[in-house]
N, CA, C and O of each residue as an XYZ file, in Angstrom:
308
protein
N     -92.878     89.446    -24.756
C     -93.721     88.312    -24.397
C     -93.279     87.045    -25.135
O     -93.189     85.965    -24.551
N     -93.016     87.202    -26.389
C     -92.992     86.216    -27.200
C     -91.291     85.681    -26.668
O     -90.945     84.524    -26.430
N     -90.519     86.822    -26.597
C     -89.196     86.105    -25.994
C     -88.900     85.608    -24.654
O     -87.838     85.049    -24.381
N     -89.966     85.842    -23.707
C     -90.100     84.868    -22.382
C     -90.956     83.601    -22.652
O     -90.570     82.622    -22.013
N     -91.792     83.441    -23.277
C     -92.165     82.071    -23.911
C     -91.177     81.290    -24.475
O     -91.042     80.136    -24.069
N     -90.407     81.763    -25.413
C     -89.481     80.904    -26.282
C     -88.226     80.684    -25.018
O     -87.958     79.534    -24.667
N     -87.455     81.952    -24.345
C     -87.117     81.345    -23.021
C     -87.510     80.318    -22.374
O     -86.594     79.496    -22.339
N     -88.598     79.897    -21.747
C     -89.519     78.894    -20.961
C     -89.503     77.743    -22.018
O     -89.291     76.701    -21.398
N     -89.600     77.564    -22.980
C     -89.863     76.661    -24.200
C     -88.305     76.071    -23.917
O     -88.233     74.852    -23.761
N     -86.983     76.896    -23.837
C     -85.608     76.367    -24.335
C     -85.572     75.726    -22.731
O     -85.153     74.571    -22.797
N     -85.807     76.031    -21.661
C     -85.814     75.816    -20.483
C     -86.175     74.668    -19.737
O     -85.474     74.039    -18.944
N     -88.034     74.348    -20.280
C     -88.529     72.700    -20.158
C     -88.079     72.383    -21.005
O     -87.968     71.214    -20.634
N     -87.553     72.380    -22.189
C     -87.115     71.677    -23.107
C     -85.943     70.732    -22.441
O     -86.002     69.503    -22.466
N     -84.997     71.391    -21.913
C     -84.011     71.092    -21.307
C     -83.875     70.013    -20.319
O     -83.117     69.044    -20.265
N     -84.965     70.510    -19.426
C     -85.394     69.575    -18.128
C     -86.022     68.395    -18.424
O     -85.746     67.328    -17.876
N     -86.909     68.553    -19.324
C     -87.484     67.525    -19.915
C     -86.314     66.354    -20.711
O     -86.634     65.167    -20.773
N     -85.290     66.720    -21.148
C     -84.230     65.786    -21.680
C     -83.691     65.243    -20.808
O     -83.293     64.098    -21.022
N     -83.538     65.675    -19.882
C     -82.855     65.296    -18.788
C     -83.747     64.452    -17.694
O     -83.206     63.544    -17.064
N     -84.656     64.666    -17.559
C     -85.426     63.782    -17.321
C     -85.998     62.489    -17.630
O     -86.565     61.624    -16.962
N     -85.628     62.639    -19.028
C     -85.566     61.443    -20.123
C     -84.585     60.507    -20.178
O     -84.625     59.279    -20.257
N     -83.354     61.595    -20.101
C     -82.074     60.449    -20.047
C     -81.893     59.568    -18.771
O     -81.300     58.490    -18.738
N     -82.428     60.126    -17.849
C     -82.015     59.636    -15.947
C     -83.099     58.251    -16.121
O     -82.814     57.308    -15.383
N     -84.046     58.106    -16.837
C     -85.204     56.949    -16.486
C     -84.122     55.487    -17.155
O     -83.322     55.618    -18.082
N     -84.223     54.977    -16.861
C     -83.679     53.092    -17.527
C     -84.373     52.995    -18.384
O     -85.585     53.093    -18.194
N     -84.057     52.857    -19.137
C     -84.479     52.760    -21.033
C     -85.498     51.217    -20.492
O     -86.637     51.204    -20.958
N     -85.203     50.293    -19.792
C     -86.028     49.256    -19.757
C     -87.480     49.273    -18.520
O     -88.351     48.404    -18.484
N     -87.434     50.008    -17.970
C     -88.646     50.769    -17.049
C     -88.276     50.727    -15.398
O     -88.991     50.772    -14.397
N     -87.058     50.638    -15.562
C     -86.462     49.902    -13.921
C     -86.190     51.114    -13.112
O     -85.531     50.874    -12.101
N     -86.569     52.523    -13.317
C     -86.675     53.426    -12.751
C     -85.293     54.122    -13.300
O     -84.679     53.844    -14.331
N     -84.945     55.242    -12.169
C     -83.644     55.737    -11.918
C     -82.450     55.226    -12.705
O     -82.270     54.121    -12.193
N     -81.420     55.397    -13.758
C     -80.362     54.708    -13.946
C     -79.595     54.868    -13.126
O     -79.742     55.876    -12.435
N     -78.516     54.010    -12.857
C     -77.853     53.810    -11.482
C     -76.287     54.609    -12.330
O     -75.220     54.314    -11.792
N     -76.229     55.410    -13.386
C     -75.018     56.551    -14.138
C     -75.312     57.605    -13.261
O     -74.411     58.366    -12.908
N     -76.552     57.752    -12.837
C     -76.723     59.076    -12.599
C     -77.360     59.000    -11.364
O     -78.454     59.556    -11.260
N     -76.690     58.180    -10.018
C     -76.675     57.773     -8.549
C     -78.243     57.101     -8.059
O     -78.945     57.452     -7.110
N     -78.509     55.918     -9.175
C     -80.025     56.113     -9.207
C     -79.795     54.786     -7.861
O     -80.823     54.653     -7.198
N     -78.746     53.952     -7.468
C     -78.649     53.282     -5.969
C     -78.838     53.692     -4.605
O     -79.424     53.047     -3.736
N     -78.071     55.282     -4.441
C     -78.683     56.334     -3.974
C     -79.625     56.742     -3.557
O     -79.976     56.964     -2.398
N     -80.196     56.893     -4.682
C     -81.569     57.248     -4.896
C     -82.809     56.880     -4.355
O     -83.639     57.405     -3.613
N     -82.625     55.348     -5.218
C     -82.723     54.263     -4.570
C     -83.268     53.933     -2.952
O     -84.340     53.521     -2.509
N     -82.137     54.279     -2.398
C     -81.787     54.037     -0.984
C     -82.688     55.253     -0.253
O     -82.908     55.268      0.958
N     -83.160     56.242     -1.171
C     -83.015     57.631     -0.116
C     -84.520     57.483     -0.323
O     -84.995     57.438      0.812
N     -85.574     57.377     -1.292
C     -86.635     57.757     -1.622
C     -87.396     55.976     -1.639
O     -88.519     55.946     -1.135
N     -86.970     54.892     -2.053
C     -87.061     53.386     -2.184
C     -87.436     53.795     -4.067
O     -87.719     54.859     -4.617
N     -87.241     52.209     -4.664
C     -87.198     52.386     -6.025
C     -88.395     52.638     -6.287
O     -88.303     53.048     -7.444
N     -89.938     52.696     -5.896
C     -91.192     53.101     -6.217
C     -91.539     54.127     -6.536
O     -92.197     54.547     -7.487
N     -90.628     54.977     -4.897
C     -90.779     56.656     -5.219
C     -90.019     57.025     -6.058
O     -90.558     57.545     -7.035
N     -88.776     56.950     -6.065
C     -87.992     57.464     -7.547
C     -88.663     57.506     -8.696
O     -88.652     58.484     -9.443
N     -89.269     56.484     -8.899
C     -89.904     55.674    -10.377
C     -91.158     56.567    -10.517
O     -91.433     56.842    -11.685
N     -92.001     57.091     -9.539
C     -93.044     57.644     -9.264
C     -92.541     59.265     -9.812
O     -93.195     59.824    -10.693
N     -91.436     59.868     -9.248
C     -91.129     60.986     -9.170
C     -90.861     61.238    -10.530
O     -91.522     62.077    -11.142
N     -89.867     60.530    -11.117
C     -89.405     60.491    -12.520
C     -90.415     60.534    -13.846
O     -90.410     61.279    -14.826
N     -91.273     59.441    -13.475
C     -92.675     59.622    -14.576
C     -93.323     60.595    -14.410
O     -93.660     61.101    -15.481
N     -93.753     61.242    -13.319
C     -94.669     62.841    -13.107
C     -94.125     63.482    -13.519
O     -94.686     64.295    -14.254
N     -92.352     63.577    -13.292
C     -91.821     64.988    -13.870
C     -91.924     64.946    -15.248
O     -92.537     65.891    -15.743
N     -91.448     64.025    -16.073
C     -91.703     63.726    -17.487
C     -92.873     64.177    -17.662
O     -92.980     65.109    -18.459
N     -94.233     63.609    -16.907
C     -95.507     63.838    -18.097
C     -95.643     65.229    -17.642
O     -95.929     65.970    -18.583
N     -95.495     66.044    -16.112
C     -95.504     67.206    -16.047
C     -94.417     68.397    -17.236
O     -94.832     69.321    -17.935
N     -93.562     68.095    -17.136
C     -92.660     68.616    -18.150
C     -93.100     68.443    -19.935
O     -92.797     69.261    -20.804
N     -93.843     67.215    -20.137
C     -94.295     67.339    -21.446
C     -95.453     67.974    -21.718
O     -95.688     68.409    -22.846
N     -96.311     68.091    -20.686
C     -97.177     69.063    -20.446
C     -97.156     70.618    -20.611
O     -97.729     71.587    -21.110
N     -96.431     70.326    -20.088
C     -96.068     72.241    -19.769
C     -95.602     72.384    -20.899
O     -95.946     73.488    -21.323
N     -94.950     71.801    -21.666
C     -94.428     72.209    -23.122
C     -95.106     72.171    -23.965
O     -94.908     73.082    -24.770
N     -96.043     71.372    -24.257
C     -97.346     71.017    -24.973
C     -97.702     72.936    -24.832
O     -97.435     73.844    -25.619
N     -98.204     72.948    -23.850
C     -99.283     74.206    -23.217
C     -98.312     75.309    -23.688
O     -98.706     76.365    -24.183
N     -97.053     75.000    -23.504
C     -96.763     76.766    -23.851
C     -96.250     76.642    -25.285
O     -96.320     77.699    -25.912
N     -95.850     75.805    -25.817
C     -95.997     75.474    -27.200
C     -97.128     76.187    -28.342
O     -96.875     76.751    -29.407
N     -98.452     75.927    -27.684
C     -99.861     76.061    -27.985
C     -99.717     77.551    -27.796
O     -99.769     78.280    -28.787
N     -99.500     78.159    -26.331
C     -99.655     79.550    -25.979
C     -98.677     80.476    -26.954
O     -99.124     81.550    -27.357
N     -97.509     80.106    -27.282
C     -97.008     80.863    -28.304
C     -97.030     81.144    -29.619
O     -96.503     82.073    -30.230
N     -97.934     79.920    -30.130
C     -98.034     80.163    -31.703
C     -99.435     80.750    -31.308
O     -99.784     81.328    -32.338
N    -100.725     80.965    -30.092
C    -101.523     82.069    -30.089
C    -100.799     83.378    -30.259
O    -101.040     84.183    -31.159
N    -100.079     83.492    -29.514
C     -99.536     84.753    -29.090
C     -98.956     85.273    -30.673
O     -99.126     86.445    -31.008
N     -98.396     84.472    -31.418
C     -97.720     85.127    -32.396
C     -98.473     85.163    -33.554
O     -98.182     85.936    -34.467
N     -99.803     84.088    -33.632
C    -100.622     84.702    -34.349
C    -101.056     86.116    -34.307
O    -100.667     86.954    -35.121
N    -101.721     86.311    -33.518
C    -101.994     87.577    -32.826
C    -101.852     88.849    -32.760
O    -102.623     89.774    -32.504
N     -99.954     88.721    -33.219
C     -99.358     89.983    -32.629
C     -98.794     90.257    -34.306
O     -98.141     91.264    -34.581
């Protein structure tokens, strides 16, 4: 149990960086390194910008939560 948590933990961890690096450090959505013109073009710059912030706060979320769920779990055990 405790090693499919810490799995899932190394996992959003991951996604979550990456999710971090793709946003424009100045709030302009998508960086255009990582086809954010594209992007851009395919979704308009609102939705990108939209998509990018949910996944972040969803992804810091979920890490938060299983963060929490594993130091229960290992109290516990």
């Amino acid at each position: 149990m405790i090693l499919m948590l810490t799995v899932l933990i190394a996992i959003v961890s991951v996604l979550l960086m990456a999710v971090i690096l793709i946003q424009n450090p100045k709030g302009g959505g998508v960086d255009s390194t990582f086809g954010g013109n594209a992007t851009n073009q395919m979704f308009g710059a609102a939705k990108s910008t939209d998509f990018v912030e949910k996944a972040t706060w969803t992804l810091g979320a979920s890490l938060f939560i299983l963060c929490v769920i594993t130091a229960v779990v290992v109290k516990n055990s």
